[in-house]
C-alpha positions, 0 to 999 in steps of 0.5 A, a space after each residue: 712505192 716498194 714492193 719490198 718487205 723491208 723498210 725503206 725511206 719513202 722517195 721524194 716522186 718529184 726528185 725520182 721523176 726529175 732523174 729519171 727524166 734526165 736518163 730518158 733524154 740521153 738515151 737513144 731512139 729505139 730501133 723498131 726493126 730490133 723490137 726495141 720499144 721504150 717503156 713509158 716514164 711513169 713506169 721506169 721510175 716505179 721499176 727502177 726502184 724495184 730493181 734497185 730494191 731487189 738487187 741491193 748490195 748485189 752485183 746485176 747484170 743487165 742482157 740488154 737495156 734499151 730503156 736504160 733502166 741500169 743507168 736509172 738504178 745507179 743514178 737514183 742512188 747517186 742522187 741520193 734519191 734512193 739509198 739502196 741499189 746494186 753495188 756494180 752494174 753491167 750492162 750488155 748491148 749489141 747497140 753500140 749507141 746504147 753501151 756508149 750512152 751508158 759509159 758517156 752518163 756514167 762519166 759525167 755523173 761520175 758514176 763509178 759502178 756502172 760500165 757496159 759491153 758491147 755484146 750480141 746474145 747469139 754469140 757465146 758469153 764473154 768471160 767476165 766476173 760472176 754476177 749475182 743477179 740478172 735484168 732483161 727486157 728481151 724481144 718478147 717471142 710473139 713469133 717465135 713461142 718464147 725462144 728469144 726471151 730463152 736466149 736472154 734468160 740463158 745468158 743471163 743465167 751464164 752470167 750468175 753461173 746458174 747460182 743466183 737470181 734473174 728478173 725477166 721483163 715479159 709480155 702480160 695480157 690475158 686477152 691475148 693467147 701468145 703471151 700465155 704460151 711465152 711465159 709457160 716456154 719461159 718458165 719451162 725453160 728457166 725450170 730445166 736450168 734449175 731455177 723456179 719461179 720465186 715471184 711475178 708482178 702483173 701487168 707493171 709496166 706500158 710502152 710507147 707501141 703505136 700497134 699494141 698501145 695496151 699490152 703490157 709486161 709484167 716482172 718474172 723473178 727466177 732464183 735458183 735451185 740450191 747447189 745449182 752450180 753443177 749445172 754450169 757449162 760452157 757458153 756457146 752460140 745460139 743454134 740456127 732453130 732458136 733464132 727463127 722469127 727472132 725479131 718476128 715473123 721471118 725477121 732472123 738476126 743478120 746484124 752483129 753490132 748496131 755501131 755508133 756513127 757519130 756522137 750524139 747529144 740525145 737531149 738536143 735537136 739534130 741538126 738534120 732535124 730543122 732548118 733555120 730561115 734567116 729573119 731577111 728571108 722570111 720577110 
């Protein structure tokens, strides 16, 4: 299943599916105004160990992470089901529900490596450790050229300051003009920050996306130019152009945080979900 060319232990499927499947019923329902939209099952496993594989001994950064790939990566290794993964992941969300599922897996698996933030990528980087690598699954600029993939791929490149590696989850199609012109902004961008193109896997992955059930996204890695350090600056907040159509056409950020209201179990039934009829009543 590895893309690697280094040797690996073939994976027990059944064991990867069965964690993987554990993740999936903790985490939270995608909120579709936020173009969050969860990647299927089948294709988290095979990108959890891609992931796992590239960024091996490293310490990763997740810029958001709806689909919860971080917590599969670190619960992979800790089931034994890979034996290569990242030695410390972070995750940062601006979905509360999304950073306190994290923390809560993470404890109860005893899963020392992983931790998240809450943050929102319109405001400038927290101060944090320098990361070796980044992941992002960005609003995928259908509306807007690419800007909002932009905005991910420059926090995540502040958060390895601009010296290390990125793989960016991104629109793939060939019958359709925008993701063309999305990768190209993206690439350019990426370029003019010092990094290049090291590598990009077609057509990976499907989503549960009731208007486009066959698009598909593909995996860009960057890698930085060497010496690229120079290049690092403050981080500062997103100006008001790169946020038009941010979420889609005419849909700009006017939320900070989406807070948590209440703890859920997310692998159970809501009690606002159903109704019990007691058996006299139904008699």
């Amino acid at each position: 299943m590895t893309n690697s060319p280094r040797e690996r232990t073939r994976i027990d499927l059944r064991k990867a599916i069965n964690a993987v499947s554990d993740v999936v019923q903790n985490r939270p329902r995608p909120l579709r105004e936020f173009d969050q939209i969860h990647m299927k099952t089948g294709d988290m496993v095979l990108q959890s160990e891609m992931v796992a594989d590239w960024a091996d001994g490293k310490n990763l950064a997740f810029i958001g992470d709806g689909d919860a790939i971080s917590v599969c990566v670190a619960y992979l290794k800790k089931r034994e089901v890979l034996d290569f993964g990242p030695t410390k992941i972070m995750v940062f969300d601006f979905d509360e529900r999304t950073v306190e599922a994290v923390k809560r897996f993470a404890r109860h698996e005893g899963i020392e490596h992983l931790d998240a933030q809450l943050y929102n990528c319109i405001e400038a980087m927290p101060d944090c450790d320098k990361y070796d690598c980044f992941y992002t699954n960005p609003p995928w600029g259908a509306s807007n050229m690419g800007e909002s993939v932009n905005l991910f791929v420059q926090r995540g490149i502040e958060v390895v300051r601009y010296e290390g590696e990125g793989m960016i989850v991104i629109a793939d199609d060939d019958d359709l003009p925008w993701p063309k012109q999305v990768l190209a902004n993206v690439q350019s961008y990426s370029r003019d920050a010092g990094f290049y193109v090291s590598r990009m896997q077609r057509k990976l992955h499907s989503y549960h996306l009731d208007d486009a059930p066959e698009l598909r996204s593909c995996n860009l890695y960057i890698s930085s130019l060497p010496d690229n350090g120079g290049r690092c600056r403050p981080s500062e907040p997103a100006s008001g152009e790169k946020l038009a159509n941010f979420y889609g056409k005419s849909k700009e950020p006017r939320v900070r945080y989406v807070k948590e209201r209440k703890r859920l179990d997310y692998g159970k039934a809501h009690e606002d979900e159903y109704e019990l009829i007691p058996l006299e009543d139904s008699q």
